[in-house]
C-alpha positions as CSV (number, residue, x, y, z in Angstrom):
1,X,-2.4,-14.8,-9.1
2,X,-5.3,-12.3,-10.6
3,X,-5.8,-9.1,-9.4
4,X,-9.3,-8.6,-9.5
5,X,-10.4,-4.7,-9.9
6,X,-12.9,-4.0,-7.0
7,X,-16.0,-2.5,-7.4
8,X,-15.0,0.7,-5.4
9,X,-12.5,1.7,-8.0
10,X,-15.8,1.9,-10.2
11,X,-17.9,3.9,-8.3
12,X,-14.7,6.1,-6.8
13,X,-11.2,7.7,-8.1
14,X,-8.7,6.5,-10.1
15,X,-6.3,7.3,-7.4
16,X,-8.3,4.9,-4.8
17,X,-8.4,2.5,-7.5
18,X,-4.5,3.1,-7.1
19,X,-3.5,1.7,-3.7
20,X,-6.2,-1.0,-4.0
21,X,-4.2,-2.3,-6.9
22,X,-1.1,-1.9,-5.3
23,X,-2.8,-3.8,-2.0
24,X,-4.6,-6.0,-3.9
25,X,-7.6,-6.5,-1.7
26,X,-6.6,-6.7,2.2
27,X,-7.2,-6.5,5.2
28,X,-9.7,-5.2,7.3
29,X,-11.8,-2.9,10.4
30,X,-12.2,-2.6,13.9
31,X,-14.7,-0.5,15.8
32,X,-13.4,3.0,16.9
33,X,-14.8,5.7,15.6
34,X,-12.9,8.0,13.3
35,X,-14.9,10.6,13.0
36,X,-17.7,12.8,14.6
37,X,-20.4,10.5,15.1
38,X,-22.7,13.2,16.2
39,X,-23.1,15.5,13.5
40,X,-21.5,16.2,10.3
41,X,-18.9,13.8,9.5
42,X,-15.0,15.6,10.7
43,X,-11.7,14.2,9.4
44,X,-9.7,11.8,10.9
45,X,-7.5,12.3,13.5
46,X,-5.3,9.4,13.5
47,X,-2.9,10.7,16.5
48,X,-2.0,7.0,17.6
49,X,-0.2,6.4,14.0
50,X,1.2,9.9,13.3
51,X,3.7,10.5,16.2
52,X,7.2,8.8,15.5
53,X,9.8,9.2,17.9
54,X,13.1,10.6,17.6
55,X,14.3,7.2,18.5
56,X,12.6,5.4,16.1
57,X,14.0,2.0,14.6
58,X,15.2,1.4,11.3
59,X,16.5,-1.8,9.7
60,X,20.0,-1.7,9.1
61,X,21.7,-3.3,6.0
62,X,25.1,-3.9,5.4
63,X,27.4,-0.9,4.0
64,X,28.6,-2.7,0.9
65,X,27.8,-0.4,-2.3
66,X,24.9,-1.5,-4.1
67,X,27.4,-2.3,-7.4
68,X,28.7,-5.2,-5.7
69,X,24.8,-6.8,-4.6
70,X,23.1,-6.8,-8.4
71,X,22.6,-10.8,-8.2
72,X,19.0,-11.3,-8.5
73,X,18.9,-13.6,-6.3
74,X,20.7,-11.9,-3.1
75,X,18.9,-9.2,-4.0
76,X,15.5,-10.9,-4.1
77,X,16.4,-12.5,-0.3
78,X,17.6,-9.1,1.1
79,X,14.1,-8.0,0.1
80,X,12.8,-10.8,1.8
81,X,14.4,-10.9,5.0
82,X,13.4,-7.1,5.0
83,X,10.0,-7.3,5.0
84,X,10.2,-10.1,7.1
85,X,11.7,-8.6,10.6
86,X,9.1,-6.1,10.1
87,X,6.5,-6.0,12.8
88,X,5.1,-2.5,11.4
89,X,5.8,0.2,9.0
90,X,4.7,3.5,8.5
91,X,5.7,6.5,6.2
92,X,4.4,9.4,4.2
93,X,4.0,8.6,0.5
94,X,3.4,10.3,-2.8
95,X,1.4,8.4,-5.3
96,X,1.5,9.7,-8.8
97,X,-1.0,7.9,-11.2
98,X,0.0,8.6,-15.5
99,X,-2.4,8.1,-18.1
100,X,-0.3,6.8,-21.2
101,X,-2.7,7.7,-23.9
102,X,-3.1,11.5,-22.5
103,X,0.4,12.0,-21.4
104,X,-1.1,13.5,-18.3
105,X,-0.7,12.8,-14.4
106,X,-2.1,12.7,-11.1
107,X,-0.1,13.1,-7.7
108,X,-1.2,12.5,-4.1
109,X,0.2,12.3,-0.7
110,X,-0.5,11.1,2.7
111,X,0.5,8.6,5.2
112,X,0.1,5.3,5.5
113,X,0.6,2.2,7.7
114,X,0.9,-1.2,8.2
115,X,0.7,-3.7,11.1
116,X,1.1,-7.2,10.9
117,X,-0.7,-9.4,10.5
118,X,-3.0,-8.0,8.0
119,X,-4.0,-4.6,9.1
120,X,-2.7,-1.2,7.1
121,X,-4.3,2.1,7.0
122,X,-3.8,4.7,4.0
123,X,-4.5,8.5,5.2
124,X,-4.5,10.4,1.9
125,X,-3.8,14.4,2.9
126,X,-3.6,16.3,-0.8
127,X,-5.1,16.3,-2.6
128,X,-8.9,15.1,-1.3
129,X,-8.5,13.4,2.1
130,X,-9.7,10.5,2.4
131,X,-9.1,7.0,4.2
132,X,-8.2,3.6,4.0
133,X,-8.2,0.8,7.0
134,X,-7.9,-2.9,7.0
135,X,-7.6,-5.0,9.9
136,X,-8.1,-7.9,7.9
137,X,-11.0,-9.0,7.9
138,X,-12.9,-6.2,6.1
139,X,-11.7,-2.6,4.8
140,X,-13.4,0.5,4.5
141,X,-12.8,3.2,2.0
142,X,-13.9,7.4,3.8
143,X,-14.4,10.0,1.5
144,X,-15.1,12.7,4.1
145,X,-16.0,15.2,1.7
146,X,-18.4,12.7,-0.3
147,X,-19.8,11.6,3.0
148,X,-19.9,8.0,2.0
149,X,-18.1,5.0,3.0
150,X,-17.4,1.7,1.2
151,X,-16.9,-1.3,2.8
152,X,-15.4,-4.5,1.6
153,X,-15.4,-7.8,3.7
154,X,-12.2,-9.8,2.9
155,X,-12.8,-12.5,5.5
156,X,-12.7,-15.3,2.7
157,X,-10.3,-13.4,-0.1
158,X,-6.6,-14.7,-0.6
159,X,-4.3,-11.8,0.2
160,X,-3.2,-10.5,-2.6
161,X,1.0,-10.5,-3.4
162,X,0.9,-6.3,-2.4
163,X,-0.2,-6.6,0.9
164,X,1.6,-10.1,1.4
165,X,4.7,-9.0,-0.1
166,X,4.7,-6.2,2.7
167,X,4.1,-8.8,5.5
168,X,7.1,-10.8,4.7
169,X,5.0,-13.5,3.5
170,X,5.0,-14.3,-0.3
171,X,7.8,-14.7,-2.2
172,X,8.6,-12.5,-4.9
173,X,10.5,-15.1,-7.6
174,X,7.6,-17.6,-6.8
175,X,5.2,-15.2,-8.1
176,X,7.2,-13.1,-10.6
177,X,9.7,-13.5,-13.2
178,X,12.6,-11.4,-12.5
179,X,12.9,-9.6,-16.1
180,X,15.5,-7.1,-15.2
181,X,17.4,-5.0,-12.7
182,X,19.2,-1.8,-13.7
183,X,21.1,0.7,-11.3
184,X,19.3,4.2,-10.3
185,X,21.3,5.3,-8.1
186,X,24.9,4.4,-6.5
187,X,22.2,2.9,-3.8
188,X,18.9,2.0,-5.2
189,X,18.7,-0.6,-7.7
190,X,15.5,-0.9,-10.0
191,X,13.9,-4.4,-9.9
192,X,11.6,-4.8,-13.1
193,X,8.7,-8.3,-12.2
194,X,5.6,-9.6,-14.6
195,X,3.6,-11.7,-12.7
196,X,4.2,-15.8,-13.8
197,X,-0.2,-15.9,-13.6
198,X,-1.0,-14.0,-16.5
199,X,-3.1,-10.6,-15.0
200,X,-5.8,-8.2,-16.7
201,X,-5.0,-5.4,-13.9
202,X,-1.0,-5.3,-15.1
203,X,1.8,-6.3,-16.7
204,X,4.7,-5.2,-14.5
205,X,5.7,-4.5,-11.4
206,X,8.9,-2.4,-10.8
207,X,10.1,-1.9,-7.2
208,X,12.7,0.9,-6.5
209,X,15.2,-0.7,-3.9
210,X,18.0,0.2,-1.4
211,X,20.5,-2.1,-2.6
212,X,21.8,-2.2,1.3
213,X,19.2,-3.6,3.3
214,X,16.6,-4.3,0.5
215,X,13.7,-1.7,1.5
216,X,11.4,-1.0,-1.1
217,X,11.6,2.9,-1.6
218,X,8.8,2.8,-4.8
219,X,6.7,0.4,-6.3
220,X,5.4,1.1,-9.8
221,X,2.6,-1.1,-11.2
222,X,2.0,-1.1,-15.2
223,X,-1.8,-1.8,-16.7
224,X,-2.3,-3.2,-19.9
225,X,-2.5,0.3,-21.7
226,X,0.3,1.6,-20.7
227,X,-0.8,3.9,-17.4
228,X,1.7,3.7,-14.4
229,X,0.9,3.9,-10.7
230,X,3.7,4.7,-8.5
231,X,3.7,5.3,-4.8
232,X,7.1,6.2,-3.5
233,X,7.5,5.6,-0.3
234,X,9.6,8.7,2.4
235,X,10.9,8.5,5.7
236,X,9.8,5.0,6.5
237,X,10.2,4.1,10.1
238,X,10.0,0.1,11.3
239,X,9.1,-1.7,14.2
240,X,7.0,1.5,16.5
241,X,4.9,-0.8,18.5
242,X,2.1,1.2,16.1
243,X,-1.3,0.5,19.0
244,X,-4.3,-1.5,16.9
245,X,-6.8,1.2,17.3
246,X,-5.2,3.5,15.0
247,X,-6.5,0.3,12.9
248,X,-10.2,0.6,13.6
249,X,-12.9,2.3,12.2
250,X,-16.7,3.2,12.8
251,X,-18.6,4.7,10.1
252,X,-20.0,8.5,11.4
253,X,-22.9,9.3,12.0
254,X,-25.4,10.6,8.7
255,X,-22.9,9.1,6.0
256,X,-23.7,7.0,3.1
257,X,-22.6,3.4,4.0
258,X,-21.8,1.3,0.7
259,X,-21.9,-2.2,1.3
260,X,-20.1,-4.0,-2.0
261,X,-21.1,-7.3,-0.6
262,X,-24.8,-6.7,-0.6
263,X,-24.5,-4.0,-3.7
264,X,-26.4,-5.3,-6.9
């Protein structure tokens, strides 16, 4: 399945270009606002998706060390079956982009969010703050400090294997070849992927993996050239009953509105 390269990651960051990779293309928008719509565009406040409670859910695996669970296979399903009894997801992440050629890197962090079906939201803190949402139907990319938003309508676009991959929903050995799996830890087993539909966007995909319950802790995708993107993924919570407005944006008031589908 080809990963096409939107236009945004273009016109925008390398780091945007990042999650959009890792996403594919998504989701999409509702209509709250998420910012000052009266005068100079403010950050968002996102308060609905931040708060996790001390009782918050996590998916259990079984105890079994992860020595005795590297069959590609079982390891492949507990991924699966994961993602699968996951209504929602949320965690802070740390994205860290390395160009081959230069030897040099780029780090990020944030929160981020998803809902099925189809609806995430990326909240990127540090460096430059700036926003993704997808209900999935259209997504917008804010860049508060640019004071421009693009928007993308995904209405008609197959979900990419990122976003569907995180919705329990495609199935990793029907779109990969499972090339190899190596132990990091006692716990966390590396699984290394190449797409079986040849790509221009990359060449591998290697997702970090608690060997216990198969939760993806990272997920690493490899270009052609060589340059890495890896967003590691911390104190994931499951299954918050996360409300749909903390899915919804409205563009504020005096930004630049970039409309891909109507750009020349």
């Amino acid at each position: 399945m080809k990963l096409a390269i939107p236009k945004v990651c273009i016109q925008s960051k390398t780091l945007l270009c990042g999650v959009l990779l890792f996403l594919g293309l998504s989701s999409s928008i509702s209509a709250q606002p998420i910012g000052d719509s009266q005068s100079k565009p403010e950050s968002p406040k996102p308060t609905q998706l931040n708060t996790v409670s001390k009782s918050s859910k996590t998916l259990k695996g079984d105890s079994q060390n992860s020595k005795a669970v590297l069959n590609r296979q079982d390891l492949i399903a507990k991924v699966q079956s994961f993602y699968a009894a996951v209504r929602d997801f949320q965690a802070d992440f740390k994205q860290t982009y390395t160009y081959h050629i230069y030897g040099r890197k780029k780090g990020s962090t944030g929160k981020v969010f998803f809902k099925k079906p189809a609806r995430m939201r990326w909240d990127y803190e540090t460096p430059t703050q700036r926003i993704f949402v997808a209900d999935g139907k259209t997504l917008w990319v804010y860049e508060p400090e640019e004071a421009q938003v693009f928007k993308r309508d995904l209405s008609s676009a197959q979900l990419p294997i990122a976003l569907r991959f995180m919705q329990g929903e495609a199935q990793l050995d029907q779109e990969f070849n499972i090339t190899s799996l190596s132990m990091d830890t006692d716990q966390l087993v590396i699984l290394s992927l190449t797409p079986k539909s040849p790509s221009p966007d990359f060449t591998m995909l290697k997702l970090k993996v608690d060997a216990s319950n198969g939760e993806v802790k990272s997920s690493t995708l490899i270009d052609p050239t060589g340059n890495s993107n890896e967003i590691t993924f911390v104190a994931a919570k499951v299954n918050q009953d996360l409300p749909n407005s903390g899915f919804s944006f409205t563009p504020p008031q005096g930004v630049r509105v970039i409309d891909e589908e109507n750009s020349p």
